[in-house]
LUMLOPA-233003 format. One line per field, with one value per residue (C-alpha): x, y, z; residue in three letters. Coordinates in steps of 0.5 Angstrom, whole numbers, plus 2048, in hexadecimal, padded with zeros to 3 digits. Example, Ala and Ser with C-alpha at 12.3 -4.5 7.8 and 13.67 -1.06 7.14 Angstrom:
<sites>
X	c(819|81B)
Y	c(7F7|7FE)
Z	c(810|80E)
aa	c(Ala|Ser)
</sites>
This chain:
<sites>
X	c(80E|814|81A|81B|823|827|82E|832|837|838|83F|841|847|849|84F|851|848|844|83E|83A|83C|83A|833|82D|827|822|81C|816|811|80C|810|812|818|81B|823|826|82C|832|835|83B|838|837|82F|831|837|831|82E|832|834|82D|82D|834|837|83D|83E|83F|845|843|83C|837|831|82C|827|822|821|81D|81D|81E|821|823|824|825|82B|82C|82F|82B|830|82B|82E|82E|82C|826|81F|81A|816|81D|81E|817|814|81A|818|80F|80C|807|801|805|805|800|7FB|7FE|7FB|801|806|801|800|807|809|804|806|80D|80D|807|80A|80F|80B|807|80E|812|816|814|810|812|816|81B|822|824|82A|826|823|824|826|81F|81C|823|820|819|81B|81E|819|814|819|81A|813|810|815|813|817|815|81A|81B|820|821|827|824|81D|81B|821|81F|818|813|80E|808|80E|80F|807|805|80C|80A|803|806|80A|806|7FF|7FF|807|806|804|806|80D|80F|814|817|81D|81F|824|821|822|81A|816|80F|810|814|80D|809|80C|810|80D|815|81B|822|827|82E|833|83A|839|833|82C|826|820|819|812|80E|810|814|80F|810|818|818|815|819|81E|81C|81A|821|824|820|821|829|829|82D|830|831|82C|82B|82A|825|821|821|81E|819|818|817|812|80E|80D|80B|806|803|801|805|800|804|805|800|801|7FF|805|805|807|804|801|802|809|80A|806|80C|812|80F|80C|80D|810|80F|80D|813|814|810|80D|80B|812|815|811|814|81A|81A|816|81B|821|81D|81A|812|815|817|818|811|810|80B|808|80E|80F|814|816|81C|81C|815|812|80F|810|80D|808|805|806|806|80A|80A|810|810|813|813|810|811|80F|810|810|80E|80D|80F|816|817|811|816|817|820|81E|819|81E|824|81E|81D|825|825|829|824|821|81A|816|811|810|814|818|818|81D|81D|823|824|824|82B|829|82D|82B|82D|82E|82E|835|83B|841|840|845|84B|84E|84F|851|856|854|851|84A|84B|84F|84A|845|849|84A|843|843|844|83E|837|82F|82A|824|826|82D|834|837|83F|840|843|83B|837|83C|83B|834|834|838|83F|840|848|84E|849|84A|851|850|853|84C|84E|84D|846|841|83B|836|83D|83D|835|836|83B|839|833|837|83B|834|832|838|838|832|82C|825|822|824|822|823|823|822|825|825|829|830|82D|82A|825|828|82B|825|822|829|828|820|822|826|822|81C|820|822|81E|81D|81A|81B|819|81A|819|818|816|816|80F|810|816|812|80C|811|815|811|80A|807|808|807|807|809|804|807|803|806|802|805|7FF|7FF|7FE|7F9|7F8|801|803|7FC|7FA|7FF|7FF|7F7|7F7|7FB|7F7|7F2|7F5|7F6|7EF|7ED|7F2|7F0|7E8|7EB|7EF|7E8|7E5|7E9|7E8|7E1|7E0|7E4|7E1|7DB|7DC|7DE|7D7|7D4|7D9|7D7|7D0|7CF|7D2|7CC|7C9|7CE|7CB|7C5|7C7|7CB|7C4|7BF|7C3|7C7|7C4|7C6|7CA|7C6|7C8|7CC|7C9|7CA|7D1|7D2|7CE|7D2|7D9|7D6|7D5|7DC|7DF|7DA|7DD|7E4|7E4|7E0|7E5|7EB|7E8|7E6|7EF|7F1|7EC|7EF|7F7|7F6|7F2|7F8|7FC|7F9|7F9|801|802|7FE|801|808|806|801|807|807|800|7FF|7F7|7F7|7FC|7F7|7F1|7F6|7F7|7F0|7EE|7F4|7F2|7EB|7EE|7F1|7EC|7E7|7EC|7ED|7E5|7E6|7EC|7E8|7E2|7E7|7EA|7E3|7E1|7E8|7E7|7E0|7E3|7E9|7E5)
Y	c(816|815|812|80C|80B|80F|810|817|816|810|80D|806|802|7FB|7F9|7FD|7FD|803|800|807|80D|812|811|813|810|80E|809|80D|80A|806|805|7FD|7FD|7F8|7F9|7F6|7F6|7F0|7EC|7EF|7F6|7F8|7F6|7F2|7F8|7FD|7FA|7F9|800|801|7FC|7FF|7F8|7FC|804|807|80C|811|815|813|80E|811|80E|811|80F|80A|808|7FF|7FC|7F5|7F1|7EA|7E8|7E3|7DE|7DB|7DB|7D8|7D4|7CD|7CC|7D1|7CF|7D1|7D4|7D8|7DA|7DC|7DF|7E1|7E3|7E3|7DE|7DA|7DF|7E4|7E1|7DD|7E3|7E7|7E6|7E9|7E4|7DE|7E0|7E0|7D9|7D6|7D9|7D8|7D2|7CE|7C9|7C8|7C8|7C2|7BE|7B8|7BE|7C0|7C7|7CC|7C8|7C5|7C7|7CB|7C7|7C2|7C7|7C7|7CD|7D0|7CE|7D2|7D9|7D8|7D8|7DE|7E1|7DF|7E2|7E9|7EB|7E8|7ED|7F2|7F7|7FE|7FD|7F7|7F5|7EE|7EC|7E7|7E4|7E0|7DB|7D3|7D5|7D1|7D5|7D4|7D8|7DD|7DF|7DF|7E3|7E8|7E9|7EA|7F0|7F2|7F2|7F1|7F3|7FB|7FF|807|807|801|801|7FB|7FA|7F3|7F1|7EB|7E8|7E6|7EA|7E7|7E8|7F0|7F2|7EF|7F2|7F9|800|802|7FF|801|7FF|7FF|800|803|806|809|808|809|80A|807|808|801|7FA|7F5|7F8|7FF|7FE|7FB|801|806|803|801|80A|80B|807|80B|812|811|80E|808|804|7FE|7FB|7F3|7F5|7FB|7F5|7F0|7F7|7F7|7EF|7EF|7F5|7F2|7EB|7F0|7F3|7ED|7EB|7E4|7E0|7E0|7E8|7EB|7F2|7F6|7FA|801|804|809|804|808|809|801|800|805|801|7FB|7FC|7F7|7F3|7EC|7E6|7E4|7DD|7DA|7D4|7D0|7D1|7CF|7C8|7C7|7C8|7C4|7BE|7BF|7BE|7B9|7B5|7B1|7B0|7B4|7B1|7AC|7AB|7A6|7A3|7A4|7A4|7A8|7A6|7A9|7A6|7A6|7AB|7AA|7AF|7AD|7A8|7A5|7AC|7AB|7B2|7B3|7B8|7BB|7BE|7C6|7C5|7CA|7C8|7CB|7C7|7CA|7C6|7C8|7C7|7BF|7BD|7BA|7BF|7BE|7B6|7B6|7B9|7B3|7AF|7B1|7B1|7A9|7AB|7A9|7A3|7A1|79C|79A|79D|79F|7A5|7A6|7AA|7AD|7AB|7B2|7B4|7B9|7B9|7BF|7C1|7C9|7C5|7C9|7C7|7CA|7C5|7C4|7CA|7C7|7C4|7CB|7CF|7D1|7D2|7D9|7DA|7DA|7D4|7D1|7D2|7D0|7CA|7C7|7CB|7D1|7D2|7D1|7D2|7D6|7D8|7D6|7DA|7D8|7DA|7DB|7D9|7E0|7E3|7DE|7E0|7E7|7E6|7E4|7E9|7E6|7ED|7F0|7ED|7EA|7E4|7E4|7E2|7DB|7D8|7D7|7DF|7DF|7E1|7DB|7DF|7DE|7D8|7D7|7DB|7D7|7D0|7D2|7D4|7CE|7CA|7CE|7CC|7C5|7C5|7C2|7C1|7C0|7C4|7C3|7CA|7C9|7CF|7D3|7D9|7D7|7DD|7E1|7E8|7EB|7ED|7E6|7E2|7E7|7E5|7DE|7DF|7E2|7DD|7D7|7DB|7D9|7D2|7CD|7C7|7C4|7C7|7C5|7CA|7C9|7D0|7D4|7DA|7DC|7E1|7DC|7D7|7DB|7DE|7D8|7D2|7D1|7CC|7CA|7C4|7C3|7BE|7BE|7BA|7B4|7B1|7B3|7B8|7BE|7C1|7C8|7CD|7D2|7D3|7D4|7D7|7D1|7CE|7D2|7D1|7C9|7CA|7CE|7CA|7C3|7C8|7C9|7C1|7C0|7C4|7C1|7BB|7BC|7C0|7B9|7B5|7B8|7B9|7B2|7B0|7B4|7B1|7AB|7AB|7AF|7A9|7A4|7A7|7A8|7A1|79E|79D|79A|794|790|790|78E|789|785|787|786|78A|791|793|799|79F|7A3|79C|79B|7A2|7A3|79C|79F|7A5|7A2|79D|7A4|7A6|7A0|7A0|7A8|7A7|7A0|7A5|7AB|7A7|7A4|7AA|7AD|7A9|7AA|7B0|7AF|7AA|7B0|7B5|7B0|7B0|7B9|7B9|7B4|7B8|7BF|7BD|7BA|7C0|7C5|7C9|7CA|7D0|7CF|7C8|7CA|7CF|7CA|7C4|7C9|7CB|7C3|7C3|7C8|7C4|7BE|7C1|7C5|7BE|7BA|7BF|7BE|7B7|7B7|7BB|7B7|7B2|7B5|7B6|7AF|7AC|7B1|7AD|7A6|7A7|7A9)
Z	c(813|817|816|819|817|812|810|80D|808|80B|807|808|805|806|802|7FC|7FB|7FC|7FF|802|7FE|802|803|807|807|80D|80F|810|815|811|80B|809|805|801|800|7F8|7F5|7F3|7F6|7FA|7FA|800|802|808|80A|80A|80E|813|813|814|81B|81D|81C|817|818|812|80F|810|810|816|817|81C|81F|824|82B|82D|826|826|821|820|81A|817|814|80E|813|819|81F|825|82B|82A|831|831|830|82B|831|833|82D|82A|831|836|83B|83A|83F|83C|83D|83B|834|833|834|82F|828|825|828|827|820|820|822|81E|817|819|81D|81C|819|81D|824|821|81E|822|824|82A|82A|82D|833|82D|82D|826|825|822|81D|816|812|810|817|819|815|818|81F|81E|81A|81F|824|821|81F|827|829|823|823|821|81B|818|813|811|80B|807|80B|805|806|808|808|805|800|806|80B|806|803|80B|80D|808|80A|811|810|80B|80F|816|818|816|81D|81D|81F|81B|815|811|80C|809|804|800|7F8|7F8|7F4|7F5|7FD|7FB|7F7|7FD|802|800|800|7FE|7FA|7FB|7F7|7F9|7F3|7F2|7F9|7F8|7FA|7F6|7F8|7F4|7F6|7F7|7F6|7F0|7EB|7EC|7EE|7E7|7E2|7E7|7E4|7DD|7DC|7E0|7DA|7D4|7D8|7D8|7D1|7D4|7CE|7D2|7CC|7D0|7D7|7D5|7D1|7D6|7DB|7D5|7D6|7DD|7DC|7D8|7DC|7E2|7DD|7DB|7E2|7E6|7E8|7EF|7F0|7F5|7F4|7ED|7EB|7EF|7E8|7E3|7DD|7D8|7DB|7DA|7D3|7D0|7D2|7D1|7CA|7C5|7CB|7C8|7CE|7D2|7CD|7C7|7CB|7C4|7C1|7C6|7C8|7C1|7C1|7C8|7C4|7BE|7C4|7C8|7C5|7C8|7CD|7D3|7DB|7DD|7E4|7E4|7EA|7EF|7F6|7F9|801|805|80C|80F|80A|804|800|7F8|7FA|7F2|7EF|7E7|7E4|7DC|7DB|7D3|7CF|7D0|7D7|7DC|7E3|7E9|7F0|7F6|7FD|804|807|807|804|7FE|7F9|7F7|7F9|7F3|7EE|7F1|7EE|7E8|7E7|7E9|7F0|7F3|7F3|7F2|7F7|7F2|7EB|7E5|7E2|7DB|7D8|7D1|7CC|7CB|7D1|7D4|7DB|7DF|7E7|7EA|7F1|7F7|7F8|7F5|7F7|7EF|7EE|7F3|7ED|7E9|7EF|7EC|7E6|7E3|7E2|7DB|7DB|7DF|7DA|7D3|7D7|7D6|7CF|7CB|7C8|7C9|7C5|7C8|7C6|7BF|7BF|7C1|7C6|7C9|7D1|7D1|7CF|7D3|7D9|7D7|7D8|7DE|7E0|7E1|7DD|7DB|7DF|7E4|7DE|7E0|7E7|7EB|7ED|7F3|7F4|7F3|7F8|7F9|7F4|7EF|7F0|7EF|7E7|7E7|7E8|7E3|7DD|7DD|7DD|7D8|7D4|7D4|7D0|7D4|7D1|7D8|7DE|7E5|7EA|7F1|7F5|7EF|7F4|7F9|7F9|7F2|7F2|7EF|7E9|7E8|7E9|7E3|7DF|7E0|7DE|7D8|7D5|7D7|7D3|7CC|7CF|7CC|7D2|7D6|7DD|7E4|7EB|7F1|7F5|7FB|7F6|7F3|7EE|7EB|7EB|7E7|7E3|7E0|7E0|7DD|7E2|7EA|7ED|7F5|7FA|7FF|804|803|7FE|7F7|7F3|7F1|7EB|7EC|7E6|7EB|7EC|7F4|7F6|7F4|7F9|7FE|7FF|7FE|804|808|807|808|80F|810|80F|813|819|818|819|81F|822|820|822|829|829|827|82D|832|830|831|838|839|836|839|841|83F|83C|843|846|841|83F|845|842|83C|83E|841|83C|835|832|82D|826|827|825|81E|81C|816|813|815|811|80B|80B|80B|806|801|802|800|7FA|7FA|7FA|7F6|7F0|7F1|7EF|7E9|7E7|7E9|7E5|7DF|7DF|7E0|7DA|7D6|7D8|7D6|7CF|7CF|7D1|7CB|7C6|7C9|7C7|7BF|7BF|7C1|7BB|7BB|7BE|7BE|7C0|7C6|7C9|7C8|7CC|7D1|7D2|7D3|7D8|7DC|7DC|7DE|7E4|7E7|7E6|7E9|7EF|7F1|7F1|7F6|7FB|7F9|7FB|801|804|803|805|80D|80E|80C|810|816)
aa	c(Unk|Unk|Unk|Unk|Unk|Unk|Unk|Unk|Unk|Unk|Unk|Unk|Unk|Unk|Unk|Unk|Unk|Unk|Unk|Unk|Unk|Unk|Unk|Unk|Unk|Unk|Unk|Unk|Unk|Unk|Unk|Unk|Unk|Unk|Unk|Unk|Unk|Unk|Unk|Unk|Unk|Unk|Unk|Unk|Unk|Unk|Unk|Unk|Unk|Unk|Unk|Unk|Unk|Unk|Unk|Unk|Unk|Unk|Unk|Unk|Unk|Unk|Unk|Unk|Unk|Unk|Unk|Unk|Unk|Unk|Unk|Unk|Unk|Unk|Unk|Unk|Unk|Unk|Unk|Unk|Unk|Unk|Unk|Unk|Unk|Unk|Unk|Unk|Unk|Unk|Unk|Unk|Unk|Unk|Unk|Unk|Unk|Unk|Unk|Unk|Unk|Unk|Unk|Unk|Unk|Unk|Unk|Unk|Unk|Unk|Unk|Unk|Unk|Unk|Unk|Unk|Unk|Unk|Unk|Unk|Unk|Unk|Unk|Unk|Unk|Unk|Unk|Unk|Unk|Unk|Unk|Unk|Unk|Unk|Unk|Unk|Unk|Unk|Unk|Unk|Unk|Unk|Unk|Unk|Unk|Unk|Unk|Unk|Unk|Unk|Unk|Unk|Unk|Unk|Unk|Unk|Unk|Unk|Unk|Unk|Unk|Unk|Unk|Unk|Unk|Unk|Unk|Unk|Unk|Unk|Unk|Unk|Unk|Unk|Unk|Unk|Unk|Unk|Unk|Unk|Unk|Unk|Unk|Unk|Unk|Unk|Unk|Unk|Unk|Unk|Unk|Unk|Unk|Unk|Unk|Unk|Unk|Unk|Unk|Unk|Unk|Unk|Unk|Unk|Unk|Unk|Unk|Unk|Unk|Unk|Unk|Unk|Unk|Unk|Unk|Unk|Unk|Unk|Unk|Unk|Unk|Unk|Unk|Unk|Unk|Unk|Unk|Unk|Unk|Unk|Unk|Unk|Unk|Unk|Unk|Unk|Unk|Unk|Unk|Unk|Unk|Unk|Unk|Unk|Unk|Unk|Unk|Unk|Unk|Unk|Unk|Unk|Unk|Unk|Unk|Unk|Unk|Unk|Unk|Unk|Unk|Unk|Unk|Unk|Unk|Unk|Unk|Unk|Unk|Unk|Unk|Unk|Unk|Unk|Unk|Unk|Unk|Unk|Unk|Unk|Unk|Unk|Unk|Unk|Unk|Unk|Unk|Unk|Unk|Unk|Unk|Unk|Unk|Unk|Unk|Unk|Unk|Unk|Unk|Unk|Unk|Unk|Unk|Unk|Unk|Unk|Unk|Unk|Unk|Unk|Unk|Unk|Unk|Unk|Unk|Unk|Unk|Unk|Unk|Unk|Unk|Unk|Unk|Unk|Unk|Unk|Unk|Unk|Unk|Unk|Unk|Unk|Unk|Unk|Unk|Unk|Unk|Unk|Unk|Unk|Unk|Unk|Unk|Unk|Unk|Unk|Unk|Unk|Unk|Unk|Unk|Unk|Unk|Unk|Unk|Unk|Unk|Unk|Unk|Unk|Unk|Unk|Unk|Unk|Unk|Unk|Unk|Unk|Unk|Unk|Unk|Unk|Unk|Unk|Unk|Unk|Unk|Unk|Unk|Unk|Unk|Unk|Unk|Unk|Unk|Unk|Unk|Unk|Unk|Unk|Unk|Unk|Unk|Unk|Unk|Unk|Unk|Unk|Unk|Unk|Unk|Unk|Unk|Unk|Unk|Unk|Unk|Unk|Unk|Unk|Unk|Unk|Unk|Unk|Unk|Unk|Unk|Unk|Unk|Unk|Unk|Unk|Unk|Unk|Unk|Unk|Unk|Unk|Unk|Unk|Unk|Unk|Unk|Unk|Unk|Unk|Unk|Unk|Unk|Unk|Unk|Unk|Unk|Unk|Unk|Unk|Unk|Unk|Unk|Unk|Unk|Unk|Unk|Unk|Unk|Unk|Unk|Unk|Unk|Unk|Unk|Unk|Unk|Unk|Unk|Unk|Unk|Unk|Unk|Unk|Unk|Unk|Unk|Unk|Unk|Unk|Unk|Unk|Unk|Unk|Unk|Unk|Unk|Unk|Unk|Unk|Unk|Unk|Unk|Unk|Unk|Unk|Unk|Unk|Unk|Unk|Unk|Unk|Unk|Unk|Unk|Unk|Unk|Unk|Unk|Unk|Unk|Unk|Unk|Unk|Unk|Unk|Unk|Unk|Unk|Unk|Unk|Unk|Unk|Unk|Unk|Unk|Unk|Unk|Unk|Unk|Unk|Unk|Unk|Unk|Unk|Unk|Unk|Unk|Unk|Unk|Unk|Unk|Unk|Unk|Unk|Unk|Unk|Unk|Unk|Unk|Unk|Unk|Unk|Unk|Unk|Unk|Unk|Unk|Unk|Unk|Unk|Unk|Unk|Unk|Unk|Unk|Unk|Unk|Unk|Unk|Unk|Unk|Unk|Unk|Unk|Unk|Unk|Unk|Unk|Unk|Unk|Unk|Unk|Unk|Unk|Unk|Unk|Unk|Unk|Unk|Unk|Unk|Unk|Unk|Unk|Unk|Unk|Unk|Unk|Unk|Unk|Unk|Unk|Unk|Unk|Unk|Unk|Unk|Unk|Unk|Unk|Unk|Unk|Unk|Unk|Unk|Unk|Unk|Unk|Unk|Unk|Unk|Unk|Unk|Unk|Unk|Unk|Unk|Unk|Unk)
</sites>
């Protein structure tokens, strides 16, 4: 295979910092390259070397003639003047693109949503586009394009779990032509397994080079470690962690580890499961109480939107929710409820006695007033010492953890770097003591090995803890359940986790589809009807007037569904109060390991017979509304 582009013994040096050292590497035609490393790095700078953006130091970048390259940077930088449609399509005439599948295909994946919006479609101007709209305009634009070398600085940002699942199935699936390469800087392990046949990882001024995915990047270097004997004994054992919980299978990953099992059963052996889920729901109902946050029979409404409409959620302790929904259907707003910041228009919020409520926002303006402070100053602040996982433990080694290692300790916080500040922010949370944790949009600013970090400690944590986020595999991998706010003002449990989720959205999709062809229908055939009865109306009028053929059995039908959908409620709420009852026994059976497992079984029951009663119900509610 050909190289597409390659650098040799390219050096790179910004400030005191070596950030290429003399590498050579290249991207060879067909191959999809996923690019890790820490904050701060280089991953971004590579990749500009890559595009021709910065010249390096010294050695060579050579790029075959003919060979295009284009890239998506980590900000959108679009004319708030131009269109979608110049933007997206440039120059293409309407024939043009609209009788390319591959475009088509595009516009849809990317911007269905938003050519069906208020916005205006394709005519609509980009100034007025929301941050997440802004990235899927210029992905849209860069894959109509398609380069033969794409390379894109962190796809996955501001994108929903529906952009990111349907963004990873195109470049994994049906971008790949001859001729064609990619490489892609990303912190989301899910979409780095889904998409990458290899991993990079920049680090020190070199660049390693792995086969395969997350999975096979993860025992690649868990048998560099053994191999070379590193005795960094923490970090080895939460590469071990991680192996395991690859191992075990996330309900969320699409790809089998690429790796050799007996390889992985080596490492991992004796590898215990990431936390003790029985211990630590008793150690959070010894801390918490009954009682943690109830929402009962709540309605949320911001603006004309109603965001929670009649929704009772039972939060316990030692749950572990993951909330998934897309951009703007309420996720943060439904964590300002449960803090009290944002007010009911009907129902209540009941928050346990005990409870120690802390939220990891997406804003950092919090650490303004320790600017000037050093981090280990910013962080004794709030205490010196802390429990986790049973254990004491200084701020110092909780800092360490989360890698503020050595004299970074001792730097002013108003030096860190945005991903600092991230880590930052969560070890002073993690020193205030919280019993309830809400986390939203954790990722945001952290690299992989931080986020494995932040797993780590929260596998010893005994809490309630709440995440709103686009990321798959984090939610997979630190919560125990998902619910989705699917924009209709319900919140749906989730036992199949994101799959689930993302095929209750294809279907809601499909439904909506049929309705419109429908409606359509209907309505071309009414006016069929109307001008072939004209003639007949005369008639009518002197002889008397007929009964409507089919009237009697179109009101039998809608009779039958109104009978339906007054059934199935009962039935949905026979069975919340019966949930209801499961989750009160789950937590005075915490400590029963047997009784957990047979609650657990009559849960899942629970909710696979609810979600037949609410297709039961959609079916009946489509012919009552008709």
């Amino acid at each position: 295979m050909a190289n597409l582009i390659a650098t040799d013994r390219a050096r790179l040096i910004a400030g005191t910092q070596v950030l290429l050292d003399e590498v050579s590497l290249g991207v060879l035609d067909g191959e999809r390259i996923g690019v890790l490393g820490r904050n701060g790095g280089g991953k971004t700078s590579l990749l500009r070397v890559l595009t021709g953006d910065r010249p390096v130091d010294s050695g060579r970048v050579m790029r075959p003639a003919g060979v295009t390259v284009g890239m998506l940077a980590q900000a959108d930088v679009l004319d708030p003047e131009a269109t979608v449609r110049q933007v997206v399509l440039g120059d293409l005439v309407e024939h043009e693109w609209a009788g390319d599948p591959r475009v088509r295909e595009i516009l849809t994946g990317l911007l269905g949503d938003l050519e069906a919006s208020a916005l205006g479609g394709l005519d609509s101007t980009v100034g007025a586009k929301s941050g997440g709209e802004l990235r899927r305009l210029a992905l849209a634009a860069l894959l109509v394009r398609d380069p033969d070398l794409i390379l894109l600085d962190e796809p996955t940002n501001h994108l929903d779990v529906e952009g990111v699942a349907w963004l990873a199935s195109y470049l994994s699936t049906r971008r790949p032509r001859p001729g064609s390469g990619l490489a892609f800087v990303t912190h989301d392990r899910w979409f780095l397994d889904a998409v990458a046949t290899r991993t990079w990882e920049v680090t020190a001024g070199q660049v390693h080079s792995y086969d395969g995915g997350y999975a096979a990047y993860v025992l690649a270097r868990a048998e560099r470690a053994r191999v070379a004997a590193v005795t960094e004994e923490r970090r080895s054992n939460l590469l071990r962690k991680e192996l395991a919980w690859l191992q075990r299978g996330a309900p969320a990953r699409t790809s089998k580890p690429r790796f050799r099992i007996d390889a992985a059963e080596a490492l991992i052996a004796g590898e215990p499961p990431p936390r003790d889920t029985v211990e630590l729901v008793r150690f959070a109902t010894t801390r918490l109480g009954k009682d943690v946050l109830d929402l009962l029979d709540a309605t949320v409404r911001l603006g004309d939107r109603v965001l929670l409409d009649d929704v009772t959620w039972r939060i316990g302790p030692g749950d572990r929710f993951g909330i998934v929904g897309v951009n703007g259907a309420g996720k943060s707003t439904l964590l300002r409820a449960l803090m009290g910041q944002v007010p009911l228009e009907t129902g209540t919020l009941k928050t346990g006695k005990t409870v120690r409520l802390a939220c990891l926002s997406q804003d950092l303006r919090e650490l303004e007033q320790v600017e000037g402070r050093t981090v280990i100053d910013a962080i004794t602040q709030v205490r010196s010492f802390t429990v986790l996982g049973g254990k004491e433990i200084s701020a110092s080694q909780l800092a360490t953890r989360l890698g503020f290692t050595g004299g970074r300790q001792q730097s002013r916080v108003g030096d860190l770097s945005g991903g600092e500040r991230r880590r930052l922010q969560f070890v002073r949370l993690l020193m205030d003591e919280p019993n309830v944790l809400l986390l939203d949009e954790p990722t945001n600013d952290l690299d992989i090995d931080t986020l494995t970090s932040m797993e780590d400690v929260l596998d010893g944590w005994a809490g309630t803890l709440l995440v709103v986020s686009h990321d798959r595999y984090l939610l997979e991998r630190m919560t125990d359940r998902q619910v989705a706010l699917l924009g209709d003002g319900g919140l749906r449990d989730l036992p199949g986790g994101v799959d689930e989720y993302l095929q209750l959205r294809r279907d809601l999709a499909e439904r909506r589809d049929r309705a419109e062809r429908q409606d359509r229908a209907t309505r071309s055939g009414r006016a069929s009807a109307g001008s072939a009865a004209a003639p007949a109306a005369g008639t009518a009028a002197v002889g008397g007037t007929a009964p409507a053929a089919g009237a009697a059995p179109r009101a039998a039908e809608l009779r039958e569904a109104r009978k339906t959908i007054a059934r199935v409620e009962k039935s949905l709420t026979r069975l919340g109060e019966r949930e209801t009852r499961v989750h009160e026994q789950m937590v005075a059976s915490a400590t029963d390991a047997g009784a957990m497992m047979r609650l657990s079984a009559e849960l899942d029951e629970i909710h696979a017979e609810r979600e037949g009663l609410e297709l039961e119900w959609l079916e009946a509610a489509e012919i009552a509304e008709s």
